[in-house]
N, C-alpha and C positions, 0 to 999 in steps of 0.2 A: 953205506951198507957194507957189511961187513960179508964177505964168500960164505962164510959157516951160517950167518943167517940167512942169506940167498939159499943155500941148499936146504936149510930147515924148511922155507916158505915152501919149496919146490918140493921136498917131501911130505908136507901140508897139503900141495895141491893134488899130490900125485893120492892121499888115503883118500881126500875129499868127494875124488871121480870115483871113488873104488865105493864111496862109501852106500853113494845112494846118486840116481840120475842127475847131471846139470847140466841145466838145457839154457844158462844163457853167464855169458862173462859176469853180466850182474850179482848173480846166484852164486858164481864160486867168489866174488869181491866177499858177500856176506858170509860165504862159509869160512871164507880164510880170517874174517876180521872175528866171527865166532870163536875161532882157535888161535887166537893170539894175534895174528899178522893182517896189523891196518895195513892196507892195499892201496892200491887205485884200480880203477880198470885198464887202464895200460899198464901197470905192473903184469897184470896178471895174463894182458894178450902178448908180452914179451915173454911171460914164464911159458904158456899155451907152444909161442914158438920154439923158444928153446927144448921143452923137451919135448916136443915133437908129437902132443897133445893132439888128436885130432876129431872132427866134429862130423858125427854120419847121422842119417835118421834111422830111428827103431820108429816101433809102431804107436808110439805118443808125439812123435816131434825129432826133434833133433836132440845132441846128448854126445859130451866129452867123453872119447875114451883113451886109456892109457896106450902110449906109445905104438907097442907091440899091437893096438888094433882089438885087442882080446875085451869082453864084456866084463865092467866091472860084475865080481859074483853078485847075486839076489839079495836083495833083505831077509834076512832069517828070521826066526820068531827071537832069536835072540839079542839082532838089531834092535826090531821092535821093544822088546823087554827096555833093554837102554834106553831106549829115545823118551820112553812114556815114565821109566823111574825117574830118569834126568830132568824130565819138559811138564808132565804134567801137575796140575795140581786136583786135579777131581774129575770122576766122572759117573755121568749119568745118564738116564733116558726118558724119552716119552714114550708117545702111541707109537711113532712111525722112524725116529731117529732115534741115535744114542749121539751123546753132546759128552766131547771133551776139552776142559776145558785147561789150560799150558800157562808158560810165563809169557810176559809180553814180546812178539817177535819169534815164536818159537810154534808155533801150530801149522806151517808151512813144513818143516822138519818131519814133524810127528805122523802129521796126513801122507805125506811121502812112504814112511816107515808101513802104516799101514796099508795104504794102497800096495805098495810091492812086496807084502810079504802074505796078501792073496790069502786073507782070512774066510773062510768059506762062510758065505750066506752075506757078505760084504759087497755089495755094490759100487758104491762110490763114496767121495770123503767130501767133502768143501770146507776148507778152510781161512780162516781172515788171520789177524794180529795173535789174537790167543784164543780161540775158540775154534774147534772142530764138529762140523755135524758129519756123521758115520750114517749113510744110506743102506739100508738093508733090505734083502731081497723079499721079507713076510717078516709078518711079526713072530713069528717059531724061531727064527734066528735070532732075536734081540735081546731074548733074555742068554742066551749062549755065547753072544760075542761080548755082551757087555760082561759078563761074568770072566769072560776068556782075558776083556783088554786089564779090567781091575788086578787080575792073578799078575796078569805082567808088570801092571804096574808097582805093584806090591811087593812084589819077589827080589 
C-alpha cells in the first residue's frame, strides 16, 4: 500500500464518522468498502489509532468521533435527500407504517439518514437488507412524511 492511498483511506474514515453515527469497527469496514477501500477490521482499528479516532457514548450507544472530540454535525434534510436519491428505489404506505424500500445492503444507510435528521411525526425506523418500515406517531402524519421522504427522493 501505497502512503497516498493510506491517506485517501484515512480521509475516507475521517467523512465516514462526520457522515452519519458508527457505533461499531464492523460499520465503518462496510462504509469504507462502500466508498472504494476494501478493509479488514484491523485496518481500520490501526487507522482508528493513528489518527487518534476516539469512541464515547451519546445517548444511543457508543459512536466514533473525529480527533479533536468534536460531534460529527447532524444529518440535514439535505443528507437525507442523498441517501434516499442515491439508496432508494420506491416508497410507500399502509394503515400504520410507510415502507421504503433501497438497493440490496443499503436500508441500514437510509434508516440512519432518517432517524437523525428528526422528521417530525417520525418515531422510529427498522430496517433489514433493503427495506425500511418508518414508524409514525398517528396516521395525520403519514400522509405528510411519506409525501415529504418521496419530494426528497425525487429532487
Amino acid at each position: 500500500m501505497t502512503p497516498a492511498s493510506r491517506k485517501a483511506r484515512e480521509r475516507a474514515l475521517l467523512d465516514v464518522i462526520a457522515d452519519r453515527p458508527m457505533r461499531t469497527q464492523t460499520a465503518l469496514v462496510a462504509a469504507l468498502e462502500a466508498r472504494g477501500f476494501p478493509v479488514t477490521q484491523a485496518t481500520v482499528s490501526r487507522d482508528i489509532r493513528h489518527l487518534g479516532i476516539v469512541k464515547v457514548r451519546d445517548g444511543r450507544g457508543s459512536r466514533y468521533l473525529r480527533p479533536d472530540g468534536t460531534p460529527p454535525p447532524p444529518v440535514t434534510r439535505r443528507v437525507l435527500q442523498t441517501a434516499l436519491r442515491e439508496f432508494s428505489v420506491w416508497i410507500d404506505s399502509g394503515d400504520a407504517l410507510i415502507a421504503v424500500r433501497t438497493h440490496s445492503g443499503c436500508a441500514n444507510a437510509v434508516a440512519v439518514a432518517i432517524d437523525e435528521a428528526e422528521l417530525e411525526g417520525v418515531v422510529a425506523t427498522l430496517a433489514g437488507d433493503d427495506t425500511i418500515f418508518v414508524l409514525l406517531r398517528n396516521k395525520e402524519d403519514r400522509a405528510r412524511v411519506l409525501q415529504d421522504l418521496k419530494e426528497l427522493a425525487d429532487s
